[in-house]
C-alpha positions as CSV (number, residue, x, y, z in Angstrom):
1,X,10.9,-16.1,21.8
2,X,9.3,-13.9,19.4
3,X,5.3,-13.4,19.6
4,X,4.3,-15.2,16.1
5,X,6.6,-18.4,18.1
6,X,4.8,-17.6,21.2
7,X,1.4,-17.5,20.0
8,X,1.7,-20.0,17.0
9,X,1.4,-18.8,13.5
10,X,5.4,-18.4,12.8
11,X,5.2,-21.2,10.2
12,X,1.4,-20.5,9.0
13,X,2.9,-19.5,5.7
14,X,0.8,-19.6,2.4
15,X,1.7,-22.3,-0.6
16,X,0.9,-20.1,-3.8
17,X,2.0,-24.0,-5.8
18,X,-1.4,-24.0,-6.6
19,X,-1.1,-20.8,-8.9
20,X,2.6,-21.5,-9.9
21,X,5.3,-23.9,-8.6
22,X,8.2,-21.0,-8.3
23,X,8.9,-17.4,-9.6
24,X,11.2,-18.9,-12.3
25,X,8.9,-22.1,-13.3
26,X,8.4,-22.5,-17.2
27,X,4.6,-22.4,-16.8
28,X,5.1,-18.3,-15.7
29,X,6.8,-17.6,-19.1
30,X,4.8,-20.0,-21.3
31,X,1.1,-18.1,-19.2
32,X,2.8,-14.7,-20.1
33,X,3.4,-15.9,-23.9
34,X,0.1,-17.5,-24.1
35,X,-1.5,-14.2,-23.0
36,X,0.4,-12.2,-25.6
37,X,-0.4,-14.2,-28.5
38,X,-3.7,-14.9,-27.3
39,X,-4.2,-11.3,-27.0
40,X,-3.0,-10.3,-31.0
41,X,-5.3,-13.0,-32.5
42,X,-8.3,-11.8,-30.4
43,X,-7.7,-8.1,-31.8
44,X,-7.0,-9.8,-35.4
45,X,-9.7,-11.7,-35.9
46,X,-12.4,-9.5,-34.0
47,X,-11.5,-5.7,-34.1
48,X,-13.9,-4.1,-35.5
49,X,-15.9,-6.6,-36.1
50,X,-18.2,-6.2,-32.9
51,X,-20.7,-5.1,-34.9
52,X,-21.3,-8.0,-37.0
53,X,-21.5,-10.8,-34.9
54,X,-25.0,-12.6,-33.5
55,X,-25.6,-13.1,-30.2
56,X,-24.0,-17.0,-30.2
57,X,-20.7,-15.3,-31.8
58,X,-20.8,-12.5,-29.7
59,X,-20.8,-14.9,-26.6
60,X,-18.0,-16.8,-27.7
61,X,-16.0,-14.1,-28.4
62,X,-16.7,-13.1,-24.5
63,X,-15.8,-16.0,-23.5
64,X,-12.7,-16.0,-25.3
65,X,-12.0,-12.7,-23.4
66,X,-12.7,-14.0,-20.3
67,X,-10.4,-16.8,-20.4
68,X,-7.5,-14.4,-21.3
69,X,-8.5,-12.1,-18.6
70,X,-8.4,-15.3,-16.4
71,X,-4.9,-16.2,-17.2
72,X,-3.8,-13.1,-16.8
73,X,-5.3,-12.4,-13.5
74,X,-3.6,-15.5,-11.9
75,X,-0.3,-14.2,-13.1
76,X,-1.1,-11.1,-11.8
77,X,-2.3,-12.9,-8.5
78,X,1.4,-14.8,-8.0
79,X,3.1,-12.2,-8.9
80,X,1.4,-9.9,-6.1
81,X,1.0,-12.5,-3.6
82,X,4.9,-13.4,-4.2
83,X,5.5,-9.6,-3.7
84,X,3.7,-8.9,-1.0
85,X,5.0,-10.7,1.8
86,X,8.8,-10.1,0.7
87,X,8.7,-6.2,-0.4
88,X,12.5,-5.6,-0.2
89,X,13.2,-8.7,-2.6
90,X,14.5,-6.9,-6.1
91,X,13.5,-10.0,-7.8
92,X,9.7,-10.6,-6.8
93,X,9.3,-7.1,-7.5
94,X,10.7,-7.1,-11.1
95,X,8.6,-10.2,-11.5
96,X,5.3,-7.7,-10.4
97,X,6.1,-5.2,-12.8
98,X,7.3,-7.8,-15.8
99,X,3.7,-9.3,-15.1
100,X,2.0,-5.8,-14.8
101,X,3.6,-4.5,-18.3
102,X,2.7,-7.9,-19.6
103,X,-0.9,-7.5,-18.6
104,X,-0.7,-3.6,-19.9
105,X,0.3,-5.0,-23.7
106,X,-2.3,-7.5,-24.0
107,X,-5.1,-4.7,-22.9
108,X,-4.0,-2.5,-25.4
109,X,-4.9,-5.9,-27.8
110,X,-8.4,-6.0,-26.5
111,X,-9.5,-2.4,-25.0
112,X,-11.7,-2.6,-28.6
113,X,-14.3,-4.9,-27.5
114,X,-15.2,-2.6,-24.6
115,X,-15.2,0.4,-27.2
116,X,-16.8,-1.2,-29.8
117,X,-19.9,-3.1,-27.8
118,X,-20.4,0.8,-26.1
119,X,-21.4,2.4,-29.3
120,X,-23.8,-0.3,-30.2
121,X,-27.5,1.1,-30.4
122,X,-29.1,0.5,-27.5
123,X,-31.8,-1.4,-29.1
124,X,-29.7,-3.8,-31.0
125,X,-27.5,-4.5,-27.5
126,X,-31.0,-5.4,-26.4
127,X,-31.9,-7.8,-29.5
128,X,-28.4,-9.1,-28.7
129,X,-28.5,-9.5,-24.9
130,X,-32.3,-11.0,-25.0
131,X,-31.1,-14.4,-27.0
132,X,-30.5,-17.2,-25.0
133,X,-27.0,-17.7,-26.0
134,X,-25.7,-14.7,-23.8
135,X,-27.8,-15.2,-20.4
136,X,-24.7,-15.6,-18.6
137,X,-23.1,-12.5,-19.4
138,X,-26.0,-10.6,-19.7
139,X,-25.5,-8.7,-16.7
140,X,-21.6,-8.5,-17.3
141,X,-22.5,-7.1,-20.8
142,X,-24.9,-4.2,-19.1
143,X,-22.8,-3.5,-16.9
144,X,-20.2,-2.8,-19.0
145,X,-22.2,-0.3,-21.1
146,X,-22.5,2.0,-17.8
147,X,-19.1,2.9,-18.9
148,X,-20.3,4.6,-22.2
149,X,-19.8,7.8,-21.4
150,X,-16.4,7.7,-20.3
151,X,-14.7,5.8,-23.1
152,X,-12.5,8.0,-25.0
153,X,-11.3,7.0,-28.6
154,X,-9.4,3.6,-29.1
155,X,-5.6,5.5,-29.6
156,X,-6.3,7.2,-26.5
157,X,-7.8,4.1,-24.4
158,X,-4.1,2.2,-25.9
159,X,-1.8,4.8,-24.7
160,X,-3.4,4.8,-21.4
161,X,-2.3,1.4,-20.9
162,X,0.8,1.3,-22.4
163,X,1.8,3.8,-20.2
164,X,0.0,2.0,-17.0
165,X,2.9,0.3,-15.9
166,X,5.0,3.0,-14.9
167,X,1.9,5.4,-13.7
168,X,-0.7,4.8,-10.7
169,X,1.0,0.8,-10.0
170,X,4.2,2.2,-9.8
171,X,3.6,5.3,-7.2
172,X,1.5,2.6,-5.4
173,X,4.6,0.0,-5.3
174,X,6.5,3.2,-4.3
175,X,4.6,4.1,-1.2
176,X,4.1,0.0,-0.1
177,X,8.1,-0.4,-0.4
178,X,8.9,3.4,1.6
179,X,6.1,1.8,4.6
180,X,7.5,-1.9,4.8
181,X,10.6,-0.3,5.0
182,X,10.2,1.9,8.2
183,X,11.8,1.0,11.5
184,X,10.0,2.5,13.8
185,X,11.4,3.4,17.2
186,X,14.9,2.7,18.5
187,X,14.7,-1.3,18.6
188,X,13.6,-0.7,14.9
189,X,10.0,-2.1,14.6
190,X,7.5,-2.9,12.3
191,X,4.4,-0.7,11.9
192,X,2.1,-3.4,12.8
193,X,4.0,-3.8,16.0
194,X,3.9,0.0,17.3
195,X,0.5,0.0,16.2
196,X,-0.3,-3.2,18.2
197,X,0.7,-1.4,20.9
198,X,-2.0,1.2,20.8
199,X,-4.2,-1.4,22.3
200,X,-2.2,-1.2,25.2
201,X,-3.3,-1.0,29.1
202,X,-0.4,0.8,30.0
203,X,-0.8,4.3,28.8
204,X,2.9,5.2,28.7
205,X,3.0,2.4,25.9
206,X,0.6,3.7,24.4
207,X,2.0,6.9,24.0
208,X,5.6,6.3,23.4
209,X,3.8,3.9,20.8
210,X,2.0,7.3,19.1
211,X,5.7,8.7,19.5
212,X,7.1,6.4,17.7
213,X,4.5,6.1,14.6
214,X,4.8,9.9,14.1
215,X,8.4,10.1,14.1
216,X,8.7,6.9,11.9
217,X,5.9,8.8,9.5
218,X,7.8,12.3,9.9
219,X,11.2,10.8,8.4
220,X,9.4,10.1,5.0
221,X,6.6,12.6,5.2
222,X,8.3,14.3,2.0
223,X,8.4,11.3,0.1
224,X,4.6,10.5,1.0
225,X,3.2,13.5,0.5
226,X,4.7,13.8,-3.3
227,X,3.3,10.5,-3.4
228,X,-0.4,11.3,-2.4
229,X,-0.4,14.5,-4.4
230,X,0.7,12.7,-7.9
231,X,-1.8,10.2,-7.3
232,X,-4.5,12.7,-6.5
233,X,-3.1,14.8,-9.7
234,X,-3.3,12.0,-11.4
235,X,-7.2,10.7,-10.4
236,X,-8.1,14.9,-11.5
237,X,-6.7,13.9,-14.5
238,X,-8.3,10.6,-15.4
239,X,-11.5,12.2,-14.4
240,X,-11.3,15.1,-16.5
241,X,-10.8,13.0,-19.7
242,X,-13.1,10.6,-18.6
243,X,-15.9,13.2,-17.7
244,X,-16.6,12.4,-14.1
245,X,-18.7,14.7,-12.7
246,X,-16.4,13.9,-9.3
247,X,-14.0,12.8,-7.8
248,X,-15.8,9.8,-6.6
249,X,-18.6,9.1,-9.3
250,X,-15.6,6.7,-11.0
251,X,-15.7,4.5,-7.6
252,X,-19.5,4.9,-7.1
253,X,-19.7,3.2,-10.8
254,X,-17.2,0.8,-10.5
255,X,-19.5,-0.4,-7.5
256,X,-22.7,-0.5,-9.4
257,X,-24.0,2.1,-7.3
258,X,-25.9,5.5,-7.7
259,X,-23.9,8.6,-6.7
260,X,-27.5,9.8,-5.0
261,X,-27.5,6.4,-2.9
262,X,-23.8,7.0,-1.2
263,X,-24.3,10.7,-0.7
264,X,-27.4,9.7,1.5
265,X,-25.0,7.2,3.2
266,X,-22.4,9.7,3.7
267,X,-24.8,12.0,4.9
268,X,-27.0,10.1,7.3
269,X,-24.0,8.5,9.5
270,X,-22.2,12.0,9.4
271,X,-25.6,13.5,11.4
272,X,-24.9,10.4,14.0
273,X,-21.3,11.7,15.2
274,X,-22.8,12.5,18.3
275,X,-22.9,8.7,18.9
276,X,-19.3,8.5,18.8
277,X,-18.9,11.8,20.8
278,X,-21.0,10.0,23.8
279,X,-19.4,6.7,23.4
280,X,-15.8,8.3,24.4
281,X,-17.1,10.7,26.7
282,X,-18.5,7.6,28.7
283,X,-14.9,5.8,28.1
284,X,-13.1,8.8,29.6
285,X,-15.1,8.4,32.8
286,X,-14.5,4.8,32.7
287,X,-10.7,5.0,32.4
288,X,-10.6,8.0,34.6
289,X,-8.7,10.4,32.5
290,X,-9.0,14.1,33.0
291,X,-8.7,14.1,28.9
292,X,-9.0,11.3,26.0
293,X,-5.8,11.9,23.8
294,X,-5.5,10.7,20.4
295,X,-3.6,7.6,21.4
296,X,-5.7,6.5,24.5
297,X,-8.6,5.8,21.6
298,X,-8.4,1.9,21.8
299,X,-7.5,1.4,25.0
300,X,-9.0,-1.6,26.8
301,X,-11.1,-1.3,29.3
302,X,-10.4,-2.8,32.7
303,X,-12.3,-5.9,32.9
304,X,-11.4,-6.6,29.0
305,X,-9.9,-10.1,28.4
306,X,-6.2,-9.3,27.9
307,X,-4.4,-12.7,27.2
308,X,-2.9,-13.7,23.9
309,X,-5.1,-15.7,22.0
310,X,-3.1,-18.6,20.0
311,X,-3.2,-19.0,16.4
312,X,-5.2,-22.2,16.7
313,X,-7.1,-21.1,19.5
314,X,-8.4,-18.8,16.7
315,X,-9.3,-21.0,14.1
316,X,-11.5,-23.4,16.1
317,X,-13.3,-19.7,17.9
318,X,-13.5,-18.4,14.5
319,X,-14.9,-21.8,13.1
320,X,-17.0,-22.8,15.6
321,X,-19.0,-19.5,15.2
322,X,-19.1,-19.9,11.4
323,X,-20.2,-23.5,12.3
324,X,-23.3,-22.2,14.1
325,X,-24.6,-20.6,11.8
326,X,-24.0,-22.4,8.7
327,X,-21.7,-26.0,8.4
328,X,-21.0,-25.1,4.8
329,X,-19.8,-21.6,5.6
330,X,-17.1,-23.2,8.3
331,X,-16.0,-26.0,6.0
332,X,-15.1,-23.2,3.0
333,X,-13.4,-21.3,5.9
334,X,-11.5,-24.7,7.1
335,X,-9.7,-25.3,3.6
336,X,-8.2,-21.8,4.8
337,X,-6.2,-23.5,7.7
338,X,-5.4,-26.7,6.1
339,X,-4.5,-26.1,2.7
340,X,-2.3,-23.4,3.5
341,X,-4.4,-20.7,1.9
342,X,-3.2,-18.1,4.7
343,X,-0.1,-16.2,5.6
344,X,-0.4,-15.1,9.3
345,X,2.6,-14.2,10.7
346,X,4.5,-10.7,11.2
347,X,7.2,-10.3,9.2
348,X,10.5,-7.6,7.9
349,X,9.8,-6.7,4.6
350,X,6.0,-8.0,4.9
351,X,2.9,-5.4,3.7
352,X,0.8,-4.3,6.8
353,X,-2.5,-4.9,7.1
354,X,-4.9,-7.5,6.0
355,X,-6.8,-8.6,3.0
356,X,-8.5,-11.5,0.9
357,X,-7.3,-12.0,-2.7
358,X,-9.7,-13.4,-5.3
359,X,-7.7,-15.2,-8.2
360,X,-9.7,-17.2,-10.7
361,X,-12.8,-19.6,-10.4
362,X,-10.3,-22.6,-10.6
363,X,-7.8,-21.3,-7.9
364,X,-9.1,-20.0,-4.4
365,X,-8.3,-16.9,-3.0
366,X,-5.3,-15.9,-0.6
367,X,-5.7,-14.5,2.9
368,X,-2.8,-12.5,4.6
369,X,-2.9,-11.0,8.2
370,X,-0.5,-10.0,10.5
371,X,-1.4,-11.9,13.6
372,X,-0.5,-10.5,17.4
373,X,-3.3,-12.5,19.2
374,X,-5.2,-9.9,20.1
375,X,-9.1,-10.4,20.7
376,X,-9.0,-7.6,17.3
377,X,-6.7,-9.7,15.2
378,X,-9.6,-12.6,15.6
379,X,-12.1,-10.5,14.2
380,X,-9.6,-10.0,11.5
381,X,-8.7,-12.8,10.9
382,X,-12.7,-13.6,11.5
383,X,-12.6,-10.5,8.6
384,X,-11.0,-12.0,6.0
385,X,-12.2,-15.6,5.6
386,X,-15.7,-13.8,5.7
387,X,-14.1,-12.3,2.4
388,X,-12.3,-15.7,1.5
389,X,-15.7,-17.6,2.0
390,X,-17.3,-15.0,-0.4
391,X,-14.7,-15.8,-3.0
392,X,-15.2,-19.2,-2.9
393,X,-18.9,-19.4,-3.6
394,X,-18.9,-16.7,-5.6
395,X,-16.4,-18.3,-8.3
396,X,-19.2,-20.6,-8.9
397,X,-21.0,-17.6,-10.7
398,X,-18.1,-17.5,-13.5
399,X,-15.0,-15.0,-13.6
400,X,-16.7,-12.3,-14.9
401,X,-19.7,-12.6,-13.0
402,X,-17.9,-13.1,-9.4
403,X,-16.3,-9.8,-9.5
404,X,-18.5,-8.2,-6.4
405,X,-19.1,-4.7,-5.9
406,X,-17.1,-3.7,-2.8
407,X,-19.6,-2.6,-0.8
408,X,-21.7,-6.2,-0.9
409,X,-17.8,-7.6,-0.5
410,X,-17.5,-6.0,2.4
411,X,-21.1,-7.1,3.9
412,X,-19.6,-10.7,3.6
413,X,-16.4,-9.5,5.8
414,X,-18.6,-7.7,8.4
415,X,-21.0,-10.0,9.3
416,X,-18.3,-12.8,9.7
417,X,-16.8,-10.5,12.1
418,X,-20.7,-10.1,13.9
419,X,-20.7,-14.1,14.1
420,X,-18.0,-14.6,16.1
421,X,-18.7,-11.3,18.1
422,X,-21.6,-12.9,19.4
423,X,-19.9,-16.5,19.6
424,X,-17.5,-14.7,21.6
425,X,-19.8,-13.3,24.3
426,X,-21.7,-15.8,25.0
427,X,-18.9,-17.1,26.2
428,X,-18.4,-14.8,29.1
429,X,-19.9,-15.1,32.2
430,X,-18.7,-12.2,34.4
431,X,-20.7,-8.9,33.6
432,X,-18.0,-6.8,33.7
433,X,-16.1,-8.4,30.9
434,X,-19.0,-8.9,28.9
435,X,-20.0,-4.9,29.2
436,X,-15.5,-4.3,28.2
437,X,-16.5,-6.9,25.5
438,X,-19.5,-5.2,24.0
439,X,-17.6,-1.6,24.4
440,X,-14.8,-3.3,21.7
441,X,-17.1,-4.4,19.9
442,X,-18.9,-1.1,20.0
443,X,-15.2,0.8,19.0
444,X,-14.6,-2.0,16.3
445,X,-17.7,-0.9,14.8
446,X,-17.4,3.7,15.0
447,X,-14.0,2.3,13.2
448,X,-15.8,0.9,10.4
449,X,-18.7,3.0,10.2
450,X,-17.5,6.7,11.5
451,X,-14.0,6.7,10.9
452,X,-14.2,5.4,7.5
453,X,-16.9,8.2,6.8
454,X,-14.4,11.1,8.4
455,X,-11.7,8.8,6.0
456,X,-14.0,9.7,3.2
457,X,-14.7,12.7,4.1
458,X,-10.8,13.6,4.5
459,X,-10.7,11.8,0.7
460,X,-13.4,14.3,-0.3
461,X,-11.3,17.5,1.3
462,X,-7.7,16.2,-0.5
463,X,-9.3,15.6,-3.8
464,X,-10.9,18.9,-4.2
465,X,-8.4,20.8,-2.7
466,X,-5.9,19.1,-5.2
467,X,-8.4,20.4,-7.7
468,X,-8.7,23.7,-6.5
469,X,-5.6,24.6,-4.9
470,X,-2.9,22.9,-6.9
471,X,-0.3,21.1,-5.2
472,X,-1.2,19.9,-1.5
473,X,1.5,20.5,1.4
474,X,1.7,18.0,4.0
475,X,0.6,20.8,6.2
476,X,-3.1,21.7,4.5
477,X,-3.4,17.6,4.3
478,X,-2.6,17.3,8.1
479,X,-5.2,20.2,8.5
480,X,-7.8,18.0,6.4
481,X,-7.2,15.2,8.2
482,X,-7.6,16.4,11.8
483,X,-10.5,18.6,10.7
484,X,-12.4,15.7,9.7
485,X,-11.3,13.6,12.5
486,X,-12.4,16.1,14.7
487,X,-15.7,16.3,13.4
488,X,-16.5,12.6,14.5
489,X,-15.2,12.7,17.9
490,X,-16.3,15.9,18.8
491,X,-15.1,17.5,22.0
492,X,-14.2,14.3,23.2
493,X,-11.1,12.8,21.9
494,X,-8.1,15.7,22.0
495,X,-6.1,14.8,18.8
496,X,-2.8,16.2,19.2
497,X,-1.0,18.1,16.0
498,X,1.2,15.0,15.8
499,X,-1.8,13.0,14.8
500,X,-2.3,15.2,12.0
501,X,-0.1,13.3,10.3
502,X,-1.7,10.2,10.1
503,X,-3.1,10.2,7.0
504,X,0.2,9.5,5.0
505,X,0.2,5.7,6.4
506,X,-3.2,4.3,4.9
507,X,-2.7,2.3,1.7
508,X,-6.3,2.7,0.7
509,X,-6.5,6.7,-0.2
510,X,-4.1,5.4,-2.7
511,X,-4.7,1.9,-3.7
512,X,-8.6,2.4,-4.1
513,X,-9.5,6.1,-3.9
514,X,-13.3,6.9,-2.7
515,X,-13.1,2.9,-1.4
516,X,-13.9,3.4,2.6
517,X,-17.0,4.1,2.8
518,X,-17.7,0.6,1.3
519,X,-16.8,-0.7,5.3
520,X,-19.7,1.7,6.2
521,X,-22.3,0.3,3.7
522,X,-21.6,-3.2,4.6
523,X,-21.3,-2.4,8.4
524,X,-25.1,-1.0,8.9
525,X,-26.3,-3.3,5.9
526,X,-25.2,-6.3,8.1
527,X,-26.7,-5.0,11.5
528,X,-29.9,-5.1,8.9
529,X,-29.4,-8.1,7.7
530,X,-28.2,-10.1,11.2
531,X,-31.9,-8.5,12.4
532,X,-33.3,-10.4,9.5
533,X,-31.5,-13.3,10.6
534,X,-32.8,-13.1,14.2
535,X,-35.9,-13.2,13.0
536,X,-35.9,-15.4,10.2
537,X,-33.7,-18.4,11.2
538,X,-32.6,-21.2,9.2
539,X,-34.4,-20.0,6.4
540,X,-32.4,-16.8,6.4
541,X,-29.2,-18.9,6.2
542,X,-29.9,-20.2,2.7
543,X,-30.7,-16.5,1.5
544,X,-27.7,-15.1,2.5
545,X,-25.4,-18.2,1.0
546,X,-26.9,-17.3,-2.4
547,X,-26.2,-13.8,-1.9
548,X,-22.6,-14.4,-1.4
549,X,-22.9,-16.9,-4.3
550,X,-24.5,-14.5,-6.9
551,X,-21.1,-12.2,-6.5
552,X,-21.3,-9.5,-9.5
553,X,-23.8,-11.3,-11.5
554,X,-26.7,-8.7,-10.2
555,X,-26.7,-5.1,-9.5
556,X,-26.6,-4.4,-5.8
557,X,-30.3,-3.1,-5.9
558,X,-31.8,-5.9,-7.1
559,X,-29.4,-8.3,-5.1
560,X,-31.0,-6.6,-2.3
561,X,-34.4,-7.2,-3.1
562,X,-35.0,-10.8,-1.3
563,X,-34.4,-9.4,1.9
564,X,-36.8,-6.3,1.0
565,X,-34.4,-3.5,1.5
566,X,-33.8,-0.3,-0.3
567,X,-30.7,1.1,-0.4
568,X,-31.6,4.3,-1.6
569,X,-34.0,5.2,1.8
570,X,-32.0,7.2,4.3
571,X,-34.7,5.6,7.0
572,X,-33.4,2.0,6.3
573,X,-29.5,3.4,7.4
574,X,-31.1,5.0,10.4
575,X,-32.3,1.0,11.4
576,X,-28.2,0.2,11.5
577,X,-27.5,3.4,12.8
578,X,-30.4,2.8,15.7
579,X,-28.7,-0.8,16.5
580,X,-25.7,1.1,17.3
581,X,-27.2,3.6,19.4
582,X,-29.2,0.7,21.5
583,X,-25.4,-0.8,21.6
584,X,-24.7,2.5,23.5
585,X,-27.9,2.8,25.8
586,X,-27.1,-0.7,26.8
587,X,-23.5,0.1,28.4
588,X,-24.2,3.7,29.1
């Protein structure tokens, strides 16, 4: 019996007939067609024409866009979604890129509006944007203007595009097909098995486990290495033309967010490493190891619940928690389950990993895990429909307005995860499980706050060492990588040189670049919040729903500002930071 039969989930499979009834069904050809022509009589009756229009003409024209960007997006969606969870299927991969060039043509239709309302005078944008006609896109209009600066000419914007297809997608498609395609080990497994199996008691497991991921990792490093150093090559390059003043400004935009405000981030949780340091010092006592290794990291403590938790054993944990603290944030997360809006099982050919896909305001979003039924996998699965729930109410805002900054995305996530954390331990009566219980939950949290910080910090080392120093062997990123492991953990944690290859395995360096420290934000922003909660009650409940409903329609300072909190104040970080060390005292 395999584990996704033994635990449940081998036919929780999602049903993507809500986006499009099969790859080949007429309605995919006559959406891509649509989008093309739609596209050419956009840029024909508008280019260069900006300009001219009032503020009612300007809004339609928006709204125009914004349908086409909404058509293409849920072709985009299938397509991916299609892809995703059968990698070494030729066809569902052509589809992707068909899609993906598709999308490419009709941007190089429509780049001029985003050109064209940039070199507007400021004043007039503000005549424009103050008529009544344009109050829902007001803030997508702004926004958009933050991108002044790093427009270059229309010829150059269109040849970007055209040649999209075949540049950053493709390397990324390249490195998600070389991954789902490993066998690790010699009964051939997949990745999310070995790593599964980090979480082991048994510490031979866990090793041969750590074995096994390096040598699986090793066979390919070549291939992933060329792969990380093109992409990097090609970020320099885009920020050169583009004028970024680093390698990260381009992401710190994107999220609406001052380069000033994630440097204090980055700074603040790096001067707490000594947290972690203590933490795993105290778990080496605990486990009674002369020495922590790299792989003994998320071992379980002795009195930690170890049984397989069934898929729908789960849902009604995960639900119930939701339930408590809001009936309308459980019911979102309930269409998840019964409408087939989830793939959960482990599969060949499958991509690692988790995630919540946004489509369009008229079609909900996707979530895929890979479920072992592991007390972790909950609180991903917990994870994701904290996303998925965000998505849902968020849609209500409008397309262009639902697109949330990452960090704020990843506040939804995170305290979703916190909900059932606590739902979780109230549930256990015997001390000794409930102090194993809180040490998880202690780990699951360094993971999202310190080791995304050493992941960005690693980011930080690659990208200017590409910049200075050329081409990057897989030795110098190895030596990044353990360097700025080793700065979290300190003395206590020995990471072996086979660890330093670790890096080459995490989608995110290369999907998003600059995107981890996102999980930090929303991590010590929700220990904020949840104090809020504790002492606000109910009323905090209807607060935080219209935070998750406003998605991208404010700025994440001023979406902030109900709950009084400044993100640019190094002290309010220190509050989060402070939670997790009272976390600590508490078991220490």
């Amino acid at each position: 019996m395999t584990v996704e039969k033994s635990i449940g989930c081998e036919k929780t499979f999602w049903n993507l007939t809500d986006l499009y009834a099969a790859p080949d069904a007429p309605a995919v050809s006559t959406d891509m067609e649509w989008c093309r022509k739609e596209a050419e009589v956009i840029h024909k009756e508008h280019s260069q024409q900006v300009a001219k229009l009032d503020a009612a003409s300007l809004a339609s024209l928006v709204r125009r866009l914004e349908q086409l960007d909404c058509r293409i997006l849920k072709l985009e969606t299938y397509a991916f979604l299609n892809h995703c969870t059968q990698l070494d299927n030729a066809g569902a991969g052509a589809l992707e890129q068909k899609v993906r060039e598709m999308a490419a043509t009709c941007g190089t239709q429509t780049i001029f509006f985003a050109l064209e309302w940039n070199k507007l005078e400021k004043a007039y944008c503000d005549t424009l944007l103050a008529d009544p006609a344009l109050t829902s896109y007001r803030h997508y209009l702004t926004a958009q203007r933050r991108y002044q600066t790093h427009l270059l000419s229309e010829v150059e914007e269109k040849l970007l595009l055209e040649k999209s297809p075949v540049g950053r997608e493709s390397w990324i498609s390249l490195f998600d097909k070389v991954l789902s395609g490993l066998k690790f080990g010699e009964k051939g497994r997949l990745e999310e098995e070995v790593l599964t199996d980090l979480y082991s008691p048994d510490r031979e497991v866990r090793e041969s486990a750590a074995k096994e991921m390096t040598e699986g990792l090793q066979a390919n490093l070549h291939i992933l290495t060329h792969i990380f150093n093109t992409l990097a090559a090609d970020k320099m390059i885009s920020d050169r033309l583009r004028r970024y003043g680093n390698w990260i400004s381009s992401m710190n935009l994107h999220n609406d967010l001052h380069d000033s405000t994630v440097d204090v981030l980055v700074e603040t949780v790096t001067s707490r490493y000594d947290l972690v340091e203590r933490y795993y010092n105290l778990k080496r006592d605990t486990l009674k190891l002369p020495q922590l290794e790299d792989y003994d990291r998320y071992a379980p403590l002795p009195s930690l619940p170890s049984r397989k938790i069934s898929w729908q054993e789960c849902q009604k944990m995960v639900l119930r928690s939701f339930s408590e603290f809001s009936p309308e944030m459980a019911e979102i997360a309930g269409q998840f389950f019964e409408k087939q809006w989830i793939h959960a099982p482990g599969m060949r050919g499958k991509q690692g990993g988790a995630f919540a896909h946004p489509c369009v305001p008229e079609v909900h979003p996707y979530v895929l895990v890979n479920y072992n039924g592991t007390l972790n996998d909950v609180s991903t699965v917990a994870h994701e429909l904290g996303h998925g729930v965000h998505q849902v109410l968020a849609a209500q805002a409008g397309f262009y307005n639902s697109d949330t900054p990452l960090p704020l995305a990843e506040t939804a996530s995170v305290f979703a995860e916190l909900l059932v954390f606590n739902s979780q331990l109230a549930l256990l009566e015997n001390p000794a499980e409930q102090h194993a219980f809180i040490c998880q939950k202690l780990e699951s949290i360094f993971a999202t706050v310190f080791r995304q910080t050493a992941m960005n910090r690693f980011e930080n080392a690659m990208h200017n060492g590409r910049r200075k120093k050329g081409e990057l062997s897989s030795e110098q990123l190895s030596a990044y990588w353990l360097e700025t492991q080793q700065a979290m953990f300190g003395n206590s944690v020995h990471l072996r040189k086979d660890y330093g290859i670790w890096w080459s395995y995490i989608p995110h360096f290369l999907s998003t670049p600059g995107y981890v420290y996102s999980y930090a934000f929303g991590e010590l922003l929700v220990l904020a919040l949840y104090g809020i909660y504790q002492k606000e009650g109910e009323s905090f409940v209807a607060k935080y729903l219209q935070l998750l409903a406003s998605g991208g329609s404010q700025s994440p300072y001023d979406l902030m500002k109900p709950f009084g909190i400044d993100l640019n104040s190094a002290d309010f970080w220190k509050q989060g930071l402070r939670v997790i060390e009272e976390m600590l005292e508490r078991i220490e």
